[in-house]
Structure formats: C-alpha cells, structure tokens
PyMOL CGO cylinders between C-alpha atoms (Angstrom):
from pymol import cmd
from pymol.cgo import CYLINDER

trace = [
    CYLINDER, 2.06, 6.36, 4.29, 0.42, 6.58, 1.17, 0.3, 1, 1, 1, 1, 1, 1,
    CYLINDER, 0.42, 6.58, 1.17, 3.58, 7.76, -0.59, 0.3, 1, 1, 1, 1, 1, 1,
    CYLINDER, 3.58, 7.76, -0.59, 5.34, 4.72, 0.91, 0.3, 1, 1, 1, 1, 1, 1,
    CYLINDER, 5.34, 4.72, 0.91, 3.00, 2.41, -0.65, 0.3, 1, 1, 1, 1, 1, 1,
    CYLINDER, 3.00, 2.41, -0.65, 3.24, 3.86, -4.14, 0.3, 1, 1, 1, 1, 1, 1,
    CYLINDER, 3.24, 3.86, -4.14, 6.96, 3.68, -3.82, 0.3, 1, 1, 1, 1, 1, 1,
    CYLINDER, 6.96, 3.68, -3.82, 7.31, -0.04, -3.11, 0.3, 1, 1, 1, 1, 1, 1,
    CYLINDER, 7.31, -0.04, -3.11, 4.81, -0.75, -5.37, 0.3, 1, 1, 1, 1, 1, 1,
    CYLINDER, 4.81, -0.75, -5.37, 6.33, 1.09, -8.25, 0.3, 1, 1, 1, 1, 1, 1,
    CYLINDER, 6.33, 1.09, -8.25, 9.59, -0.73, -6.83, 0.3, 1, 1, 1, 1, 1, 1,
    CYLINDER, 9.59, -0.73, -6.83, 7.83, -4.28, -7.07, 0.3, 1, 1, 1, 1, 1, 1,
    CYLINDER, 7.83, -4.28, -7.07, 6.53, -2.84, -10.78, 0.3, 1, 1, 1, 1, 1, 1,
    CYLINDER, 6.53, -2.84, -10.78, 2.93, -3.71, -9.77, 0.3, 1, 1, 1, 1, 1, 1,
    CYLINDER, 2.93, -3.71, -9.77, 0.15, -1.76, -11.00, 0.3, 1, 1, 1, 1, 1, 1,
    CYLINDER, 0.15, -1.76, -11.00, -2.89, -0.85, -8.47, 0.3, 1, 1, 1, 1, 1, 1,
    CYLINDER, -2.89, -0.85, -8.47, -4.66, -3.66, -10.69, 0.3, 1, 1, 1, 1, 1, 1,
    CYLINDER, -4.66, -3.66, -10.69, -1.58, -5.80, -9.55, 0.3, 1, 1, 1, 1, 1, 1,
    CYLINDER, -1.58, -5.80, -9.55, -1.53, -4.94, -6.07, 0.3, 1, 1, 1, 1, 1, 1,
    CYLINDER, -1.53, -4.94, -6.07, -5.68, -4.89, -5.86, 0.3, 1, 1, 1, 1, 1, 1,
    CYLINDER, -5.68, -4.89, -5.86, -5.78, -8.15, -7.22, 0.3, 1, 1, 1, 1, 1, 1,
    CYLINDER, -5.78, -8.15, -7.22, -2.58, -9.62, -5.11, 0.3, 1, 1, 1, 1, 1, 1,
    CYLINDER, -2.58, -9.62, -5.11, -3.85, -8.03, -1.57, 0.3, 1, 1, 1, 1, 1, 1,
    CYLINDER, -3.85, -8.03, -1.57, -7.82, -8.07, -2.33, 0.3, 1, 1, 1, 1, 1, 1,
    CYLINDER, -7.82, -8.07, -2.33, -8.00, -4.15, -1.79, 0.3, 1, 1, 1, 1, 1, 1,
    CYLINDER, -8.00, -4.15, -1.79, -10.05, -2.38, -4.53, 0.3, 1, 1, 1, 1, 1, 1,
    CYLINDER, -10.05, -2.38, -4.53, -7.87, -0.78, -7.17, 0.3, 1, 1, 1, 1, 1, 1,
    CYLINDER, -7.87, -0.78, -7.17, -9.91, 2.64, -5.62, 0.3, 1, 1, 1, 1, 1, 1,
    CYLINDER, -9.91, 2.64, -5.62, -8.97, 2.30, -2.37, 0.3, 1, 1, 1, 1, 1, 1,
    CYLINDER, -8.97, 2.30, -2.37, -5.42, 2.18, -3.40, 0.3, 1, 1, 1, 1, 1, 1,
    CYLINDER, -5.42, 2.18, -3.40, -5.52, 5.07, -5.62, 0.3, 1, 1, 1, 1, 1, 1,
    CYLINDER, -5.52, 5.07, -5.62, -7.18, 6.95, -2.74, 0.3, 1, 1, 1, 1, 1, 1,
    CYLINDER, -7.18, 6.95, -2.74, -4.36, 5.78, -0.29, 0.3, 1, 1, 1, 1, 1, 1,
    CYLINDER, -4.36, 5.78, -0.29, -1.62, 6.91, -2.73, 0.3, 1, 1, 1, 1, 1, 1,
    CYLINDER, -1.62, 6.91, -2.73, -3.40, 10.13, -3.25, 0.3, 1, 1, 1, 1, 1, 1,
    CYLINDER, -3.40, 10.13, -3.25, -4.82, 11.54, -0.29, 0.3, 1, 1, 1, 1, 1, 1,
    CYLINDER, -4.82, 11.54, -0.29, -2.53, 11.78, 2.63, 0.3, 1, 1, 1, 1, 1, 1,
    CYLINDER, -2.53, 11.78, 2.63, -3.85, 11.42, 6.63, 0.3, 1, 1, 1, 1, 1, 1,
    CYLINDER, -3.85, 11.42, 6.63, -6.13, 9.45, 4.89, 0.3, 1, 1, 1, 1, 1, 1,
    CYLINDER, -6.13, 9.45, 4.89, -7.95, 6.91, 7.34, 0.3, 1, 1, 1, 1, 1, 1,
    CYLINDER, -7.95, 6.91, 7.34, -7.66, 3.63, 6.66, 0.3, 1, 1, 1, 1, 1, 1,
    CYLINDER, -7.66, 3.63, 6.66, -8.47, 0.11, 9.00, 0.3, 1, 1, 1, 1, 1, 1,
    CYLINDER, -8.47, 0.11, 9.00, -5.78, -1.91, 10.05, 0.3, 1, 1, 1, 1, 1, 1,
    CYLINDER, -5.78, -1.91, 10.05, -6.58, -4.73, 8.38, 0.3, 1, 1, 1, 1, 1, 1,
    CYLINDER, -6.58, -4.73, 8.38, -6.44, -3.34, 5.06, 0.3, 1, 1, 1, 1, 1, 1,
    CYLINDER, -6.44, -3.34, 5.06, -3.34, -2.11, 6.14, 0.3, 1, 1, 1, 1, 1, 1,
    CYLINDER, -3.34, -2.11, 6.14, -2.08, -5.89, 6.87, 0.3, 1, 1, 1, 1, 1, 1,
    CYLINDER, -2.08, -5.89, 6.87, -3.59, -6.71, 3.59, 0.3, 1, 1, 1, 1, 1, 1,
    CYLINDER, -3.59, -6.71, 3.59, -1.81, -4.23, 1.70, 0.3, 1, 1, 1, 1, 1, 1,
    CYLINDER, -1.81, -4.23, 1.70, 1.80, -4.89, 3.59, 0.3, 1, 1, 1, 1, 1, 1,
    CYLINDER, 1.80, -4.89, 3.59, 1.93, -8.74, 3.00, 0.3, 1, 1, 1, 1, 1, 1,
    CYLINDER, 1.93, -8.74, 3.00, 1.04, -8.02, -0.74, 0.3, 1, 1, 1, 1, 1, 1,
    CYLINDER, 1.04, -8.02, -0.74, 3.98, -5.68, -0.99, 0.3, 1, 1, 1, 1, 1, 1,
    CYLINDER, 3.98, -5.68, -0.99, 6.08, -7.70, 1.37, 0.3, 1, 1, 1, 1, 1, 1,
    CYLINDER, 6.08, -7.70, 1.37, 6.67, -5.53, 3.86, 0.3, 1, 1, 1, 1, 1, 1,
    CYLINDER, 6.67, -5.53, 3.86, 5.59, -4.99, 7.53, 0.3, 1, 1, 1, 1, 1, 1,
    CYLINDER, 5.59, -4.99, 7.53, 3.33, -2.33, 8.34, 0.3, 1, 1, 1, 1, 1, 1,
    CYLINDER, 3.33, -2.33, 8.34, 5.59, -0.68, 10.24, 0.3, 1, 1, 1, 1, 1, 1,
    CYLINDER, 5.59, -0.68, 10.24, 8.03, -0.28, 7.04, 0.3, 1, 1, 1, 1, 1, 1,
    CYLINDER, 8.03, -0.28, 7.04, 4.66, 1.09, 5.48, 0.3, 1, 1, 1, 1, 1, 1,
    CYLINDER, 4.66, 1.09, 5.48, 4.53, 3.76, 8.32, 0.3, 1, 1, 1, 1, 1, 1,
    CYLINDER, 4.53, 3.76, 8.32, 8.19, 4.18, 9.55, 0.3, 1, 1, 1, 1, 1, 1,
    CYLINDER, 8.19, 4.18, 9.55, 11.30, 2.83, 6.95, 0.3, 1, 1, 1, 1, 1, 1,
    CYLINDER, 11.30, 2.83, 6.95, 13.24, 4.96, 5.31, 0.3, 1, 1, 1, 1, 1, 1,
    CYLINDER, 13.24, 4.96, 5.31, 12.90, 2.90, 2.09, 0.3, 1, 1, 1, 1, 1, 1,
    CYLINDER, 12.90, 2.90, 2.09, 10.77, 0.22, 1.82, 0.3, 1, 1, 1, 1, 1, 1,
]
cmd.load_cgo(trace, "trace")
C-alpha cells in the first residue's frame, strides 16, 4: 500500500509537503507509509490520504495503477 501511495503521488507530482498539507497527514507519517511496508495505519488516515490523491481506498489497496 505504501508503494501505491508514493506512486500516485509522484504521478500527481506532489511532494509529502504537498500531500501533508493537501490531506492534513504529517509529512512523517507519509514518509513512514511509503517506507515501511505492513505498516499499520487507521482508516481514517487512510480516507484522508485517498481523497487527497483522488483515489478510493480501495485503488490505494487493490488497483493495478492508481
């Protein structure tokens, strides 16, 4: 998952600054996402994160490109 957010962040060319500011998660929090995977992580910052990238969470966890 945390791959899949990096990706479509990169895609949107947002920096974690960009995407911490847009969705209200802390640029740390994203960089742990991104970097640690089975990290645990609450499903509403999951929510948060997917609207700021426009996506479902559901793409987060299950498209092939999102």
């Amino acid at each position: 998952m945390g791959n899949r957010i990096k990706e479509r962040r990169e895609f949107l060319r947002m920096s974690q600054e960009d995407l911490s500011a847009k969705s209200g998660i802390s640029r740390q929090t994203i960089s742990s996402l991104e970097n640690t995977p089975g990290k645990n992580v609450s499903t509403k910052t999951l929510e948060k994160l997917a609207a700021a990238l426009e996506v479902t969470v559901g793409e987060l966890f299950f498209a092939d490109n999102v």
